[in-house]
C-alpha positions as CSV (number, residue, x, y, z in Angstrom):
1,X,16.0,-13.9,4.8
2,X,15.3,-17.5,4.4
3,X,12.3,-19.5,3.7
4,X,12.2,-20.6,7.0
5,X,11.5,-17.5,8.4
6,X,8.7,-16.4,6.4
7,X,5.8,-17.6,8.9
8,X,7.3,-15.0,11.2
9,X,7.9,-12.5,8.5
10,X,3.6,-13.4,7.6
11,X,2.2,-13.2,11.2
12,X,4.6,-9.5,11.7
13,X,3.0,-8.6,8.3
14,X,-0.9,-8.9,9.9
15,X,0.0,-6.5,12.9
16,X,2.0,-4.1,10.9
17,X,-1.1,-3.9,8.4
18,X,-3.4,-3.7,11.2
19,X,-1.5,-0.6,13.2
20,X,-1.4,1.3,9.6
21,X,-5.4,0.4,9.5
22,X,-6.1,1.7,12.5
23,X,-3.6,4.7,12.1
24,X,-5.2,5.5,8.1
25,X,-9.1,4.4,10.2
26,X,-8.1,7.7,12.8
27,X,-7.0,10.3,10.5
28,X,-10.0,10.1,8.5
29,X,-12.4,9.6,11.3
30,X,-10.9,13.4,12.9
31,X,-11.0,14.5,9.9
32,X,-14.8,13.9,9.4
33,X,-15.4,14.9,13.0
34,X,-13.9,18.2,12.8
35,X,-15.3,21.4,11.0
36,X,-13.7,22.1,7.4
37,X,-12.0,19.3,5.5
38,X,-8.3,19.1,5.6
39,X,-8.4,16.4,2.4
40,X,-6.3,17.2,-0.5
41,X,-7.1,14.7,-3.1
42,X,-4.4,13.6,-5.8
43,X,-3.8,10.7,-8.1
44,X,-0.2,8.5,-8.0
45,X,1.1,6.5,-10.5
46,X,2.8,3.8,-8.9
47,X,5.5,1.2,-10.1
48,X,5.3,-1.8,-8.1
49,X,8.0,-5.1,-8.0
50,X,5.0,-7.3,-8.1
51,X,6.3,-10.5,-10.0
52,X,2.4,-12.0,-10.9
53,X,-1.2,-11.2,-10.3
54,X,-1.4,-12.7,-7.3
55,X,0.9,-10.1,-5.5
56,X,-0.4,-7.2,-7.5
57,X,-3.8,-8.0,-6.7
58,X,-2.8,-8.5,-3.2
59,X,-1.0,-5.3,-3.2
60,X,-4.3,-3.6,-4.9
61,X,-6.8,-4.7,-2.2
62,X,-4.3,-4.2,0.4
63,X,-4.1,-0.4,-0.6
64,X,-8.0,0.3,-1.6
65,X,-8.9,-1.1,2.4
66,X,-6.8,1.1,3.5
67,X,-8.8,4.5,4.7
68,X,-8.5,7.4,2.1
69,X,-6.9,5.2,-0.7
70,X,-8.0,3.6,-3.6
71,X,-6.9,2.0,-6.3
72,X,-8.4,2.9,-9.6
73,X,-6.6,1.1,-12.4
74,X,-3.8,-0.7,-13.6
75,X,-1.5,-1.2,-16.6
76,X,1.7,-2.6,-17.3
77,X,4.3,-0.5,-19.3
78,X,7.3,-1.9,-20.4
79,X,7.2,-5.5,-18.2
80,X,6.6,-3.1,-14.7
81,X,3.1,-3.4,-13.3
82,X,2.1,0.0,-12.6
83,X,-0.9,1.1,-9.7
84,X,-3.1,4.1,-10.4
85,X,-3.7,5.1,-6.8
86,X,-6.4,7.5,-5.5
87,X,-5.5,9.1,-2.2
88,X,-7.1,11.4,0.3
89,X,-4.7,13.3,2.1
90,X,-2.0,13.8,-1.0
91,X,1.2,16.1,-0.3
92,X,2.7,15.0,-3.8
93,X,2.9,12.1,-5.8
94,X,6.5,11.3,-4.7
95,X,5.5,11.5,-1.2
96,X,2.7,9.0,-2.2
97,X,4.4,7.0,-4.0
98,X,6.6,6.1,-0.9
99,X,4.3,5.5,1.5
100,X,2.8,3.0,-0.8
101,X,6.1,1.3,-1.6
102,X,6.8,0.7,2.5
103,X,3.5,-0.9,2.2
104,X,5.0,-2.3,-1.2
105,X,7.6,-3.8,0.3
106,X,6.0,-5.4,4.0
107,X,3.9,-7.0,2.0
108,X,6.1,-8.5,-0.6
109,X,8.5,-9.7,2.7
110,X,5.3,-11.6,4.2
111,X,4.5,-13.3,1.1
112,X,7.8,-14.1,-0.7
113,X,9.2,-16.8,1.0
114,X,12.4,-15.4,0.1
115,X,11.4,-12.0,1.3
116,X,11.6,-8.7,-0.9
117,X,13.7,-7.6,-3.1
118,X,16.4,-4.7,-2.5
């Protein structure tokens, strides 16, 4: 990935973002609309590959829009910035902690020009 594709790699960014909106927006909305709650909430601790605060804080608003998750902290321990997640619908952290890292790692393809790390 070059520099010269990063518009590109920006504009895919908005619609990928906006189908897992609308996907997160769905599963919350049937699960308010239905008798019983099928919510299991948990709490992640998340490493990220953010390299300032502009991309953590990114990645942090990114998350807490998202329907059922929020961010509720942060730290850094040992140079890593680390996320303290709140999510809804939680299977297990590693679970979490994967699905947040795709969104980890679209975003930090959008907005590095060079794209994301490996």
């Amino acid at each position: 990935m070059t520099w010269l594709t990063w518009p590109l790699r920006l504009l895919l960014f908005v619609f990928w973002y906006a189908k897992e909106l609308v996907v997160s927006s769905m599963a919350v909305i049937k699960d308010n609309m239905t008798p019983g709650q099928n919510s299991t909430p948990g709490l992640t601790r998340m490493p990220t590959r953010c390299r300032n605060d502009g991309e953590l804080t990114l990645l942090a608003a990114l998350i807490t829009v998202t329907p059922g998750t929020l961010v509720i902290g942060n730290t850094t321990t040992d140079g890593t910035r680390v996320l303290f997640v709140h999510t809804l619908y939680f299977d297990n952290a590693d679970a979490s902690r994967e699905e947040l890292a795709i969104m980890e790692t679209e975003m930090l393809k959008a907005v590095r020009r060079e794209g994301a790390p490996a």
